[in-house]
C-alpha positions as CSV (number, residue, x, y, z in Angstrom):
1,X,0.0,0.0,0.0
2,X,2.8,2.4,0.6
3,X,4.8,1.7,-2.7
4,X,1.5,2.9,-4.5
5,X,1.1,6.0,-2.5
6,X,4.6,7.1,-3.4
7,X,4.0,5.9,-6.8
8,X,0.8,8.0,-7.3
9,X,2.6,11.2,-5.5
10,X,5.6,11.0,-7.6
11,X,2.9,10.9,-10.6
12,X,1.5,13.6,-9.4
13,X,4.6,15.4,-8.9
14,X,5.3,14.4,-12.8
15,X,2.1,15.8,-14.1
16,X,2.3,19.3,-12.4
17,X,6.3,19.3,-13.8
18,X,4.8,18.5,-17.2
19,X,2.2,20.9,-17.4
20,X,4.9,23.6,-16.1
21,X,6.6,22.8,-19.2
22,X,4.3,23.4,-21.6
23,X,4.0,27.0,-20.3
24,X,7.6,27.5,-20.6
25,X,7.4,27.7,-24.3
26,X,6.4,31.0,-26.2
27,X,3.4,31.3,-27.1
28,X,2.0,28.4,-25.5
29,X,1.0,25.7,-27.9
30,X,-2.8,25.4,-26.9
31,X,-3.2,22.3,-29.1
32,X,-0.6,20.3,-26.5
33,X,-2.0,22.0,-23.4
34,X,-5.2,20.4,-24.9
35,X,-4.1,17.2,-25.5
36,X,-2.1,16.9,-21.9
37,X,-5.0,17.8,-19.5
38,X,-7.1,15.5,-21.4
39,X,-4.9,12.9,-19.4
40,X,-5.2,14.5,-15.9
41,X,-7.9,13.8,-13.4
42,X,-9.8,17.2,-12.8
43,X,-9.5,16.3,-9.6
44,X,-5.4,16.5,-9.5
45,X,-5.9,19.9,-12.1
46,X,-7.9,21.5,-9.1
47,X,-4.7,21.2,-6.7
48,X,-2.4,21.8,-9.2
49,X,-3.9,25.3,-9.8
50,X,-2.2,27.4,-7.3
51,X,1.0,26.5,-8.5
52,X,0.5,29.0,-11.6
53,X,0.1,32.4,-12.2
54,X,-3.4,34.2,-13.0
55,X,-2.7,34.2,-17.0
56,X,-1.6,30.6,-16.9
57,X,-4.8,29.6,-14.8
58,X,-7.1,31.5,-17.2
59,X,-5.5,29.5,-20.2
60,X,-5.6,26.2,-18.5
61,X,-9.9,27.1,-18.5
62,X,-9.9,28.3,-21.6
63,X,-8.7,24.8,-23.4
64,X,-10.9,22.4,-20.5
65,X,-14.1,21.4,-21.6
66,X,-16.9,22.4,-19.9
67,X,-17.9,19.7,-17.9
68,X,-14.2,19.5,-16.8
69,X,-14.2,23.4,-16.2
70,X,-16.9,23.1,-14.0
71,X,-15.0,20.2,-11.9
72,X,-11.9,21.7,-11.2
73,X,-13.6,25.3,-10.4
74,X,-16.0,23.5,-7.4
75,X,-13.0,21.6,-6.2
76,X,-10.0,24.0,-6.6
77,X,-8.7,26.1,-3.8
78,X,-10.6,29.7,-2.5
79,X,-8.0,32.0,-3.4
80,X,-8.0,30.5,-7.4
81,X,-11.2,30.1,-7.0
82,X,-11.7,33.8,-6.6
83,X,-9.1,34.5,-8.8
84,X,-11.0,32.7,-11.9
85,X,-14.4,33.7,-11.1
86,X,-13.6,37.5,-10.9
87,X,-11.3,37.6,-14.1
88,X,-12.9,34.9,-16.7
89,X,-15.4,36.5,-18.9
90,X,-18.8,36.5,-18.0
91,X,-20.4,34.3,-20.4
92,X,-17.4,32.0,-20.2
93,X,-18.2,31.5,-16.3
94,X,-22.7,31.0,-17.3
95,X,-21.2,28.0,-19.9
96,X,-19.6,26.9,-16.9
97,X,-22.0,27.2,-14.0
98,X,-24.6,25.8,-16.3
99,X,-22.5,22.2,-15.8
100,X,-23.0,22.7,-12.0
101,X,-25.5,21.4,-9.7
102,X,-27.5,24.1,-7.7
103,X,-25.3,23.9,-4.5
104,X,-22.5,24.3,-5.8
105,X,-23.6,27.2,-7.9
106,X,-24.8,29.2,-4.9
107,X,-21.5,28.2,-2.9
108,X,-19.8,30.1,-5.7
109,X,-22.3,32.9,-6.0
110,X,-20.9,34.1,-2.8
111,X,-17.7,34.9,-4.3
112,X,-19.0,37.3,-7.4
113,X,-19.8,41.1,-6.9
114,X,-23.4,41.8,-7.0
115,X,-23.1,43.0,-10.5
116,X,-21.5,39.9,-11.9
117,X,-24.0,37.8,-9.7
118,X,-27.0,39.3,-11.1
119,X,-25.4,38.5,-14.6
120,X,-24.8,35.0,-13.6
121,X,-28.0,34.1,-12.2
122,X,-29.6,35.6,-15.8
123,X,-28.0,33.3,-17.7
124,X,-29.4,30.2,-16.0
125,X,-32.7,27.8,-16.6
126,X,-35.2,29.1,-14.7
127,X,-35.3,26.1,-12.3
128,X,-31.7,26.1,-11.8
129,X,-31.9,29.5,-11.0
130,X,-34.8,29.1,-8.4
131,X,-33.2,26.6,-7.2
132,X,-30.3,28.6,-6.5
133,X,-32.2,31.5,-4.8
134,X,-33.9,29.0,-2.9
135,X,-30.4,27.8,-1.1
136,X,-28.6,31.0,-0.9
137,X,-31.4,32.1,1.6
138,X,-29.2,29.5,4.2
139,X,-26.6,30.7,6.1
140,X,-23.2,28.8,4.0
141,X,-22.5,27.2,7.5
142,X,-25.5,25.5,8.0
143,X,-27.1,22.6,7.4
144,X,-29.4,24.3,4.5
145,X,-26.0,26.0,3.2
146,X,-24.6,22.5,2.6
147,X,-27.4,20.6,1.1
148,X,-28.4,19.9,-2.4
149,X,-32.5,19.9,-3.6
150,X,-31.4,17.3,-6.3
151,X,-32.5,13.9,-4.5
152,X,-34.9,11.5,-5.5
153,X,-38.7,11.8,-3.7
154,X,-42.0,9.4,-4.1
155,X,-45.0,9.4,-2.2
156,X,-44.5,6.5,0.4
157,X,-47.4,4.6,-1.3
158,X,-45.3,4.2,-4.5
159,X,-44.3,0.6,-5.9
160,X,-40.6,-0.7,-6.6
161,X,-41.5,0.1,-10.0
162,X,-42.6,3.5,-9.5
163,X,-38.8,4.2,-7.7
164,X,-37.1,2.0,-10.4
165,X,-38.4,4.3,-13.6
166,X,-37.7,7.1,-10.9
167,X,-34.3,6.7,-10.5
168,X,-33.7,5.9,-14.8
169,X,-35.3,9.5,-14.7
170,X,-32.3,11.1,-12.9
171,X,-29.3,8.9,-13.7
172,X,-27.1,11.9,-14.1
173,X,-27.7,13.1,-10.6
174,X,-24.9,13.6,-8.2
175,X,-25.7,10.6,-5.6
176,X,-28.8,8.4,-5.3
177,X,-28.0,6.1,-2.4
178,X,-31.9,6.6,-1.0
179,X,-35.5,7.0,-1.7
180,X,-37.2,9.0,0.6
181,X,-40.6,8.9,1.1
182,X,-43.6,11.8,1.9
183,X,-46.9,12.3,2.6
184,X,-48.9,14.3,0.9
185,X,-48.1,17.2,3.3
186,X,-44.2,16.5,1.9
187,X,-43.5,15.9,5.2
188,X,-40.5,13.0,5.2
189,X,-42.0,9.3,6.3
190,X,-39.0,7.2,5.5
191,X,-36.4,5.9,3.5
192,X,-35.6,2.9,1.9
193,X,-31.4,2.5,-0.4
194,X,-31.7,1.7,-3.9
195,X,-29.6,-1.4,-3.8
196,X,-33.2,-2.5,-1.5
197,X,-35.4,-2.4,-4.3
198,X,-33.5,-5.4,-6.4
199,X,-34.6,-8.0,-4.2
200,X,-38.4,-6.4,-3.7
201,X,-41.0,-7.3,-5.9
202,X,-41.8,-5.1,-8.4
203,X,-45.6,-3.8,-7.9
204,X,-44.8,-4.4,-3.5
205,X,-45.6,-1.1,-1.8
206,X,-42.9,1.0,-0.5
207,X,-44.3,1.8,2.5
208,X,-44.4,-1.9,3.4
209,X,-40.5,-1.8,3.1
210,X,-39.0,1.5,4.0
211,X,-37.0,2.5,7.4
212,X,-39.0,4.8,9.4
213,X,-36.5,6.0,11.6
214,X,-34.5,8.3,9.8
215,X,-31.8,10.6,11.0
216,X,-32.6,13.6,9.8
217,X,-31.1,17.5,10.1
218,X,-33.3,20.9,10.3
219,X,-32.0,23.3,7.4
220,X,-30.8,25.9,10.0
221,X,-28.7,23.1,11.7
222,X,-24.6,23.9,12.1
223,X,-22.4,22.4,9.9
224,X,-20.4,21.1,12.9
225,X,-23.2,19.4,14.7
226,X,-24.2,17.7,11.1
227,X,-21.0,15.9,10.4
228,X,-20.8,14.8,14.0
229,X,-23.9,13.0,13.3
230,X,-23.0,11.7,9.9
231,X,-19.9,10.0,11.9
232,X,-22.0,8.9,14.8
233,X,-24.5,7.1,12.2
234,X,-22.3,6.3,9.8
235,X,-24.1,7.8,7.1
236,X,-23.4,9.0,3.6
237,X,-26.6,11.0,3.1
238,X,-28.6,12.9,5.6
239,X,-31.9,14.2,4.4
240,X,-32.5,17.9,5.4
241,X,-36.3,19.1,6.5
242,X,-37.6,22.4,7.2
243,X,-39.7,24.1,10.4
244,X,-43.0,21.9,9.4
245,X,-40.9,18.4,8.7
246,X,-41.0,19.0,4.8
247,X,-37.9,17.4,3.0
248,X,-36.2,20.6,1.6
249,X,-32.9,18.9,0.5
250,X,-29.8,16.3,1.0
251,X,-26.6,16.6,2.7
252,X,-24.2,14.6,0.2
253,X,-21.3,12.2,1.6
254,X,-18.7,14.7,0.2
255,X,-20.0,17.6,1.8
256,X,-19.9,16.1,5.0
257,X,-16.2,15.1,4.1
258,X,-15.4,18.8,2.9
259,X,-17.1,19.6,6.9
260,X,-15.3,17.4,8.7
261,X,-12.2,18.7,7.0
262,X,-12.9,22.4,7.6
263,X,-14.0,22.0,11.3
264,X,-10.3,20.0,11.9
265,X,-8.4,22.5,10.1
266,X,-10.0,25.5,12.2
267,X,-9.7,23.4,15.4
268,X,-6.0,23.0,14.3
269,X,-5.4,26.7,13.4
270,X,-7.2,28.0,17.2
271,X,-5.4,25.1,19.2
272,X,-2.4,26.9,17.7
273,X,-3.4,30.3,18.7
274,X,-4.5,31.5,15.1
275,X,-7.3,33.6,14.5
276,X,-8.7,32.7,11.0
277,X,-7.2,30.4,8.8
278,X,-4.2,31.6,7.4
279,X,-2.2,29.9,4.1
280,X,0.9,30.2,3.2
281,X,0.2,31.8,0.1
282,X,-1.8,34.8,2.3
283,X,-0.4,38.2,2.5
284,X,2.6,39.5,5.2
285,X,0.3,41.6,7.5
286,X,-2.5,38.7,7.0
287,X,-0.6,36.2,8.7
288,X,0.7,38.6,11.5
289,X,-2.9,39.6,11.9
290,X,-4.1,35.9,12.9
291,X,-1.4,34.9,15.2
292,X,-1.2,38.5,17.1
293,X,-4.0,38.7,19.0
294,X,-3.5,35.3,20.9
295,X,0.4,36.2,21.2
296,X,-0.4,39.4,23.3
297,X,-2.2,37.2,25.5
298,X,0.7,35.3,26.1
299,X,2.8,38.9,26.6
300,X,0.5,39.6,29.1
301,X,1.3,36.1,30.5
302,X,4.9,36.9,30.6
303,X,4.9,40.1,32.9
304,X,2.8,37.9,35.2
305,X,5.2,35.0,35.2
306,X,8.1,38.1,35.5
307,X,6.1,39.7,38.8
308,X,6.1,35.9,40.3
309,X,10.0,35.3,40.0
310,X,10.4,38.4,41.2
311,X,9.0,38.2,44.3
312,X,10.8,34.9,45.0
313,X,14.5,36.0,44.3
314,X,15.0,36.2,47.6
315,X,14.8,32.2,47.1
316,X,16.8,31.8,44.4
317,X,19.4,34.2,45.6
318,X,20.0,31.3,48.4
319,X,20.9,28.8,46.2
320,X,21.1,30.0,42.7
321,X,21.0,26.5,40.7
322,X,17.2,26.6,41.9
323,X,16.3,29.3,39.5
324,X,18.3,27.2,36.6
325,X,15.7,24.9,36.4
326,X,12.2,27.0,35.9
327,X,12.6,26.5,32.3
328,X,12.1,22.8,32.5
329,X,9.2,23.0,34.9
330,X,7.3,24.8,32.9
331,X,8.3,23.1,29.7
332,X,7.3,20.0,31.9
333,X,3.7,21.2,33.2
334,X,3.2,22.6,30.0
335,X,3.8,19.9,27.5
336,X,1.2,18.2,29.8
337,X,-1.3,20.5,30.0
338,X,-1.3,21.2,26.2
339,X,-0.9,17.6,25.9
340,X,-4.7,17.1,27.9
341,X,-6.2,19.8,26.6
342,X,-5.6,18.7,23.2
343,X,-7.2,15.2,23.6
344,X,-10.1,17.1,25.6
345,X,-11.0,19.4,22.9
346,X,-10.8,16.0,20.1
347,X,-13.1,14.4,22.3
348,X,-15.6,17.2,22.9
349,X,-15.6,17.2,19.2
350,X,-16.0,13.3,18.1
351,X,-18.4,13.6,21.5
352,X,-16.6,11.1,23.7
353,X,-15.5,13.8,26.6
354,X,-18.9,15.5,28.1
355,X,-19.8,17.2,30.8
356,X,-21.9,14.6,32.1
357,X,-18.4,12.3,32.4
358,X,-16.9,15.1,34.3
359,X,-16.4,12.8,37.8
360,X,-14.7,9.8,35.3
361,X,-12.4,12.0,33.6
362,X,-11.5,13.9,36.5
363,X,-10.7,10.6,38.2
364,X,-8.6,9.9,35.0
365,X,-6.8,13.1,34.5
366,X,-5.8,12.9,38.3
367,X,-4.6,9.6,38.0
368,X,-2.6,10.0,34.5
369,X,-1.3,13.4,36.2
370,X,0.1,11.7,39.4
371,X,1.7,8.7,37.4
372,X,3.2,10.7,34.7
373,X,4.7,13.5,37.2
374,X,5.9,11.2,39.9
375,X,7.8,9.4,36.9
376,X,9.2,12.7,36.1
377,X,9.9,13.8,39.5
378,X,11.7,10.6,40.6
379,X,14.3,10.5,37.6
380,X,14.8,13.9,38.0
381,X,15.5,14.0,41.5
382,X,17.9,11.5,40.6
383,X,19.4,13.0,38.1
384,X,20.4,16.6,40.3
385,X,21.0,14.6,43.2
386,X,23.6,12.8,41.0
387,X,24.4,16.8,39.9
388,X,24.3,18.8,42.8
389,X,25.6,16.1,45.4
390,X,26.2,18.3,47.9
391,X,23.0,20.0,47.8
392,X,20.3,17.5,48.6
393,X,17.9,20.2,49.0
394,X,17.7,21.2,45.4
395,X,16.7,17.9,44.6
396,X,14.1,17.7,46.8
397,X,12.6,20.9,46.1
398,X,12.4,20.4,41.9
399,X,11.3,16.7,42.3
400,X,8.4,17.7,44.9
401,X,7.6,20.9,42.2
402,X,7.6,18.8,39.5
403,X,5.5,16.5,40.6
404,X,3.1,18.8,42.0
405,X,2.9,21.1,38.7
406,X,2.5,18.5,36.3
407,X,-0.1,17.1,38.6
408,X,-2.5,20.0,38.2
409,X,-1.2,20.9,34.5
410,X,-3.4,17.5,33.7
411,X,-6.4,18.9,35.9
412,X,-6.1,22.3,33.8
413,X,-6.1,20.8,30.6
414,X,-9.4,19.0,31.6
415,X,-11.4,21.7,33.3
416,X,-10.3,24.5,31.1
417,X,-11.8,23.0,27.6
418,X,-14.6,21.7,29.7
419,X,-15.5,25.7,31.3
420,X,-15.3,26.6,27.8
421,X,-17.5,24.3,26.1
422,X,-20.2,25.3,29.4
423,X,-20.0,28.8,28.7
424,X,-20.3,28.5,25.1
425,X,-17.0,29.5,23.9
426,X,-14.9,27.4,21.6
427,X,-13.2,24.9,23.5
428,X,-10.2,24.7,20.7
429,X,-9.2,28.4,21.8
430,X,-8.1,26.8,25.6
431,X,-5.9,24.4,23.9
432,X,-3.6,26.6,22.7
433,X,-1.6,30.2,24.8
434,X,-4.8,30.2,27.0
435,X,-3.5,27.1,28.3
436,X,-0.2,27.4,28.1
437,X,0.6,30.7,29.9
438,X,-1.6,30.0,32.6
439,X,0.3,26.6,33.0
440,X,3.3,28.8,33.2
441,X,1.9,31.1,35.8
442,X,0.4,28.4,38.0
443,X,3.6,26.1,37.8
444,X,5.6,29.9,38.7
445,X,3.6,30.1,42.0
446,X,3.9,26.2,43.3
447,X,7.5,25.9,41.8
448,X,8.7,29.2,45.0
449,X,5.8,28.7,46.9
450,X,7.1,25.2,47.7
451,X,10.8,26.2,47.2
452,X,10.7,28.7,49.6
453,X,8.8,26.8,52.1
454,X,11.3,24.2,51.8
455,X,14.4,25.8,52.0
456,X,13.6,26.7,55.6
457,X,12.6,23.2,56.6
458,X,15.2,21.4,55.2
């Protein structure tokens, strides 16, 4: 399995080279750029695009076919996607769009000026464009924002038959996995897979057949909570209803892939203390914008952590080598923390950590915390004992420190994701500096409150 992912990357990495090469020579021989990205999969093309220049991009579209065009325009990246969709001509981009289910089309409305919207929307069928205006009334991060109206629907008193000729009807549809099945208020009744209706007798009732317990999504639903449910289930299609329980639309398998995607990515991006989702393609002051606002938390941190050294140099000025080792402290207790916090903010996501499991985790984070810090507390002691031999003390002191501050670094990573998620704010944002500089602070204050304690005991 390996040896044929390397094989289809270094494919990859042949095609893009290729394709390079045909723009190297002037003019560009349209004919062979023709030819070429009749052998690429669209869906490679709609990476490959950010590796060229807007002149080259607008070329590459002007040789695909339409069909093709409108495959590599949905799947390409948002900043070439922008970059097309503002500069091709007009009619060039309706030919397009016409090749595009109604989703999709409104997803890429949102990136057109008003003017070149209005245009747009003209130059569709009248259903397609009703369609459209239908769906962009949903908020793009809903459930309604993510759905598509083309799906197959009977009443639930149809026959296989009835579904059978249904489904020759609309072989050219994006996904038909399920029939779904109304009352005559279109209200959704049940479902039944197409794969069901091969074994069913022909003129049988549907109704006799179909699942009536469906899981199911209200239109104003967020994209996050859907694609948890599409993993909980295990589903590839989740039918979308309205207010009054009237089918309005289908959530597709690859949307909820494209969801699940996006939600890790921003999870990723606030865990690390970025506001946004910066590329690496995005603008100099762009990227210093995201990751300043969480950094100045962290300054703020710093002249807290300062004030708390400060007031224990009177400690350190005892016996200096003390101070030497704050820096692995903290790097200790806060590798731990960060460490917690990050598994507690994956499992408020997949679901598996909860408020309601507060007492068990607590009891588990306590437990991991005490094992993992008296590991690190014995081999350090150890170590500076081994070090410092005439100064048992110093020993004594980090090793008691160390344990105790990675002890309740594991109880912060738990409780701070947890407060978060029970005052509504995104638990992925006390993964990252929120965590980490008050780790820092709190390991500051136990690392001299018990130093200085000590020193006059021992």
């Amino acid at each position: 399995m390996e040896d044929i992912q390397a094989k289809t990357g270094n494919l990859l990495d042949d095609e893009l080279e290729s394709l390079q090469e045909v723009f190297e020579k002037t003019p560009v021989d349209l004919n062979m750029l023709r030819d070429f990205l009749l052998l690429v999969n669209p869906f490679d093309l709609a990476g490959f695009l950010s590796e060229f220049d807007k002149e080259q991009t607008l070329t590459i579209f002007a040789v695909l076919d339409k069909p093709t065009a409108a495959i590599v325009l949905d799947e390409t990246d948002e900043q070439s996607k922008i970059q097309i969709v503002t500069s091709i001509d007009v009619m060039e981009l309706i030919r397009i769009v016409r090749e595009m289910p109604p989703d999709e089309i409104a997803d890429l409305l949102e990136y057109l000026s008003e003017q070149r919207r209005n245009l747009v929307l003209s130059g569709l069928h009248q259903d397609d464009r009703e369609e459209v205006h239908e769906l962009s009334k949903y908020a793009p991060d809903t459930a309604g924002g993510l759905m598509t109206t083309e799906f197959i629907a009977l009443p639930a008193t149809s026959s296989v038959y009835d579904a059978i000729q249904e489904i020759r009807k609309h072989t050219d549809m994006e996904v038909i996995h399920n029939i779904y099945l109304l009352d005559e208020f279109q209200r959704l009744r049940g479902v039944i897979a197409d794969r069901e209706l091969l074994r069913l007798d022909l003129f049988s009732k549907l109704n006799h057949h179909m699942r009536t317990e469906v899981v199911c999504v209200t239109a104003d639903m967020d994209q996050e909570e859907v694609a948890k449910l599409a993993s909980k289930y295990n589903i590839t299609a989740i039918p979308v209803i309205d207010g009054n329980g009237r089918m309005v639309g289908v959530i597709t398998h690859d949307d909820i892939l494209d969801v699940i995607e996006e939600e890790r990515e921003e999870d990723f991006h606030r865990m690390a203390g970025l506001v946004g989702a910066p590329t690496t393609r995005a603008g100099v002051f762009s990227r210093v914008g995201s990751r300043l606002p969480f950094l100045l938390v962290t300054l703020l941190g710093v002249f807290v952590i300062a004030a708390l050294v400060e007031r224990a140099e009177t400690t350190f000025s005892e016996i200096f080598a003390l101070a030497a080792f704050i820096p692995g402290v903290l790097a200790l207790s806060g590798n731990v923390g960060l460490q917690t916090a990050t598994t507690t903010v994956r499992g408020l996501a997949t679901g598996d950590v909860s408020l309601g499991r507060l007492r068990a985790l607590l009891f588990s984070n306590v437990a991991q915390g005490l094992c993992i810090g008296l590991v690190c507390a014995a081999l350090a002691s150890g170590a500076i004992y081994l070090l410092y031999s005439n100064e048992n003390s110093i020993s004594i002191i980090v090793g008691v420190s160390m344990f105790a501050t990675i002890s309740v670094s594991s109880i912060l990573g738990l409780v701070i994701p947890l407060l978060c998620a029970a005052v509504k704010v995104d638990p992925a944002l006390a993964a990252g500096p929120f965590t980490s500089t008050l780790n820092d602070m709190v390991a500051v204050t136990i690392y001299t409150t018990i130093g200085s304690y000590m020193l006059h005991v021992l």
